[in-house]
C-alpha positions in Angstrom: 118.0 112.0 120.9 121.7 113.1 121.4 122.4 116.4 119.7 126.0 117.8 118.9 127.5 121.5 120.0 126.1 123.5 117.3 122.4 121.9 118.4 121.9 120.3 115.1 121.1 116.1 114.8 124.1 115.2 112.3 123.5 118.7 110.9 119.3 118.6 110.9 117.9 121.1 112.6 115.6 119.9 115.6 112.3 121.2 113.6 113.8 119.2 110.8 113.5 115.7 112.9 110.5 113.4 112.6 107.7 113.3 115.6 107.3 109.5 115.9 103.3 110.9 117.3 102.7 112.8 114.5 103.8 110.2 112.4 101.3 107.3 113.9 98.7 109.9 113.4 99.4 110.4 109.8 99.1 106.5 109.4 96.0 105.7 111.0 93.9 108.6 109.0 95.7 107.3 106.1 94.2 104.0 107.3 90.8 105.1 108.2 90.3 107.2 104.6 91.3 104.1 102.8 89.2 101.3 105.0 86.7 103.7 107.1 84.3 100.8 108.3 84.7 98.2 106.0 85.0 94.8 106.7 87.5 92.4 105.0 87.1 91.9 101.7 89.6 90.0 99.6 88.7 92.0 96.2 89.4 95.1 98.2 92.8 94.6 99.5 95.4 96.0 96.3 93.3 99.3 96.7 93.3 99.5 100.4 97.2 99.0 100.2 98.0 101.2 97.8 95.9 103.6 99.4 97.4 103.5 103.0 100.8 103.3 101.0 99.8 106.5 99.0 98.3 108.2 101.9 101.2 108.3 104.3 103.7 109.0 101.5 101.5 112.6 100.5 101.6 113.2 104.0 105.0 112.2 104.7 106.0 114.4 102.0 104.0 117.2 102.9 106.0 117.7 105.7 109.0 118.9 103.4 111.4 117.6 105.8 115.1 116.1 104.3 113.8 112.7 104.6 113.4 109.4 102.3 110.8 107.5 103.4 109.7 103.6 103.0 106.1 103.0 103.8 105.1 99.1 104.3 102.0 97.7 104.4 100.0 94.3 105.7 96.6 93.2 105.8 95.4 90.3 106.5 91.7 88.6 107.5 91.7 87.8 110.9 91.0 84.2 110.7 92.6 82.6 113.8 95.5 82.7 113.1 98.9 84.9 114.2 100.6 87.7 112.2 104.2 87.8 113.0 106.8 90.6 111.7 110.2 91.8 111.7 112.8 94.2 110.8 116.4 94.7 111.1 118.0 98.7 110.2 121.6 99.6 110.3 121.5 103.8 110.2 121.9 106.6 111.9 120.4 106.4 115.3 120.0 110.3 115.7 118.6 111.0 112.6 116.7 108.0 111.2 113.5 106.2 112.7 110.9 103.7 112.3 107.2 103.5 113.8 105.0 100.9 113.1 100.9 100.7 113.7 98.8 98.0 114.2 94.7 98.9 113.6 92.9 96.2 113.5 88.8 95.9 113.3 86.3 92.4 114.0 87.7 91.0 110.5 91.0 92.6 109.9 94.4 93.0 110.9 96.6 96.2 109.2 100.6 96.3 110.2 101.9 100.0 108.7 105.4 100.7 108.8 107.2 104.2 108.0 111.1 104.2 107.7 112.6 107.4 107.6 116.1 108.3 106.6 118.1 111.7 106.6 119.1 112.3 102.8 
């Protein structure tokens, strides 16, 4: 990332930026409390959702940093077929950021994706 004279990111502080690693390994705890080893289950799915969802975002926010952040996620049973996704952003390239995760097991497929933006 680019950073002005003063050394600030569109006046963040370089601590105040987010680590896209730390960020993938907020997600896939988030993933692993909610899941662990289960296999698909269609009955299960609102909970593990809202549980990744609810996960990242205690994390995220943990962090205290001067962020908003979007968490998305998709499951789907691994049946064959292909799982296809896309995003578009228009922000601030030094100061906003996106990381998605893919985890998958033998019978399911989970997209998580964090948007972050400087408030």
């Amino acid at each position: 990332m680019a950073h002005d004279e003063e050394g600030a990111f569109d006046g963040l502080a370089e601590d105040d930026l987010m680590d896209d690693a730390e960020v993938d390994t907020m997600v896939r705890e988030a993933i692993s409390t909610a899941v662990g080893d289960n296999q698909f289950l269609h009955t299960k799915i609102d909970a593990w959702s809202n549980n990744i969802v609810e996960g990242c975002l205690k994390k995220l926010a943990a962090l205290s940093k001067p962020f908003k952040y979007v968490v998305t996620c998709n499951l789907t049973q691994k049946a064959g077929a292909g799982l296809h996704a896309a995003s578009c952003t228009r922000w601030n390239d030094k100061t906003d950021g996106k990381l998605t995760v893919q985890w998958e097991n033998n019978t399911m497929i989970i997209l998580v994706t964090v948007y972050w933006l400087a408030i």
